[in-house]
C-alpha positions as CSV (number, residue, x, y, z in Angstrom):
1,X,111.3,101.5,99.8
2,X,110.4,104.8,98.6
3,X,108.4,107.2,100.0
4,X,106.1,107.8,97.1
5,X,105.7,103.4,97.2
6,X,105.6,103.8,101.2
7,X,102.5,105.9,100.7
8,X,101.0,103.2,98.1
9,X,101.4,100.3,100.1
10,X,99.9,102.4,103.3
11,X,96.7,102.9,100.8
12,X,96.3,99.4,99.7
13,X,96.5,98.0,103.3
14,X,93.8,100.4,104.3
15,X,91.9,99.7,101.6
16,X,92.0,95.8,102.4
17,X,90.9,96.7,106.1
18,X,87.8,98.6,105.3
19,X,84.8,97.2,105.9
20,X,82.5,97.1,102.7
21,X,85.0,96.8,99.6
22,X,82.1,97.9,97.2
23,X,82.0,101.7,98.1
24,X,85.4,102.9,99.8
25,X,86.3,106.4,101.5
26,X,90.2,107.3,101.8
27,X,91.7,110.4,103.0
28,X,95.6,111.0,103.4
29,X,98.0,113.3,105.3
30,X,101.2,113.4,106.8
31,X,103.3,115.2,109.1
32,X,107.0,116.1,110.3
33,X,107.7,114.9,113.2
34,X,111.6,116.1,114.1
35,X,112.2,112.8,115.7
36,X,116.5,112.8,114.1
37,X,115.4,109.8,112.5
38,X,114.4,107.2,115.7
39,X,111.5,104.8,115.1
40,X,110.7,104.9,119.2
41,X,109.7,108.6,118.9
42,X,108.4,108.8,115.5
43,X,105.9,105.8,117.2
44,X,105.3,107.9,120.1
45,X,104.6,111.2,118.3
46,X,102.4,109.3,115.9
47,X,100.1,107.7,119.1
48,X,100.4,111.3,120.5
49,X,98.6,112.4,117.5
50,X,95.9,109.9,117.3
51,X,95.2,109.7,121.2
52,X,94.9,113.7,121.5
53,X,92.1,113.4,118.1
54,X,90.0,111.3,120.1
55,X,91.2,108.0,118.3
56,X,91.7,104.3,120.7
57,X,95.3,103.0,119.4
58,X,93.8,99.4,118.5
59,X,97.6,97.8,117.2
60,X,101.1,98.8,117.1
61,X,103.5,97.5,114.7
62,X,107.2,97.8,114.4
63,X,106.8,101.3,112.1
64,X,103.1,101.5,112.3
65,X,100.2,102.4,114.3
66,X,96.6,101.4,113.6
67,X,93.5,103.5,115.3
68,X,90.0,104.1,114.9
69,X,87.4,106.5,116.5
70,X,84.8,105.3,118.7
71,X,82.5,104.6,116.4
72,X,84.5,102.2,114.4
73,X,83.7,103.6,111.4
74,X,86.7,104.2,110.3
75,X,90.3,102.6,110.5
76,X,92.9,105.5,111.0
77,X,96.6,103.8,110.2
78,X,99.9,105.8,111.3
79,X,102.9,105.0,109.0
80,X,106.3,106.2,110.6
81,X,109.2,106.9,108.2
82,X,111.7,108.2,111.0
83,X,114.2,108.4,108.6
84,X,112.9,111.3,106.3
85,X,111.2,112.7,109.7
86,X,107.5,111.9,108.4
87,X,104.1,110.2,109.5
88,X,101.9,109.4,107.0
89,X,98.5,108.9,107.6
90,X,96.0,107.0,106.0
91,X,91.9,107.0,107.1
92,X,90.1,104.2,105.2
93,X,86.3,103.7,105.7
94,X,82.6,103.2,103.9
95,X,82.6,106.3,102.8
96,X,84.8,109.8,102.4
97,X,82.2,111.2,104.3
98,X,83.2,109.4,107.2
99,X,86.8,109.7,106.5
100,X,87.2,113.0,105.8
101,X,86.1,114.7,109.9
102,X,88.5,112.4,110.8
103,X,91.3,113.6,109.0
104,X,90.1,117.1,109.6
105,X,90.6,116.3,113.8
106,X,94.4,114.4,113.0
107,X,95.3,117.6,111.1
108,X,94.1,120.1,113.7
109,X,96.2,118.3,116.2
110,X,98.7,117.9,113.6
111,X,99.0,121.5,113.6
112,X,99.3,122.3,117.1
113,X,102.8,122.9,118.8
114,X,103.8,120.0,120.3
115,X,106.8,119.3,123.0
116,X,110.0,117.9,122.5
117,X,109.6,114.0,122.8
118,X,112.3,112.5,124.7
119,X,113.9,108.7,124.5
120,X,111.5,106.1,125.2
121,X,113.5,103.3,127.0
């Protein structure tokens, strides 16, 4: 798959999990991750991510990672692509007002150093 079709399919399958389907808010990002191409830690840097923005990991999938804050409001989903060293995130919810001071915390932690994962066993 490619990455630009990756990121589509990530949108429509937040889109389908949002709550109201007449009035929809989506807001997208991604980040490296320097994980040499393993799923394991691409998984882990991803829940890293979402647990340091304040998010509960709800599900985790075999190259994904769904989240969502407290509230519930929104549904925050984590896309690894370990391969090309990338997370792509997607928050879907009522509203972009919702979506978009979620984003804002995943890229403020996004942008923080982070240390060296090491080999989940």
């Amino acid at each position: 798959m490619t990455r630009k079709s990756t990121i589509v399919a990530t949108a429509v399958l937040a889109l389908a999990a949002a709550p109201v389907a007449a009035a929809i808010g989506i807001s997208q990002a991604s980040f490296t991750i320097n994980a040499n191409g393993s799923m394991p830690l691409c998984l882990q840097r991803a829940r890293n991510v979402l647990e340091q923005s304040g998010l509960q990991v709800l599900s985790t999938s075999a190259s994904s990672i769904g989240a969502e804050p407290q509230d519930g409001r929104v549904l925050v989903t984590a896309y690894c692509l370990p391969n090309v060293n990338l997370v792509v995130l997607t928050a879907a919810g009522q509203h972009t007002d919702d979506t978009l001071p979620v984003m804002e915390r995943l890229r403020t932690v996004m942008q923080r150093p982070m240390p060296p994962l090491r080999p989940v066993k």
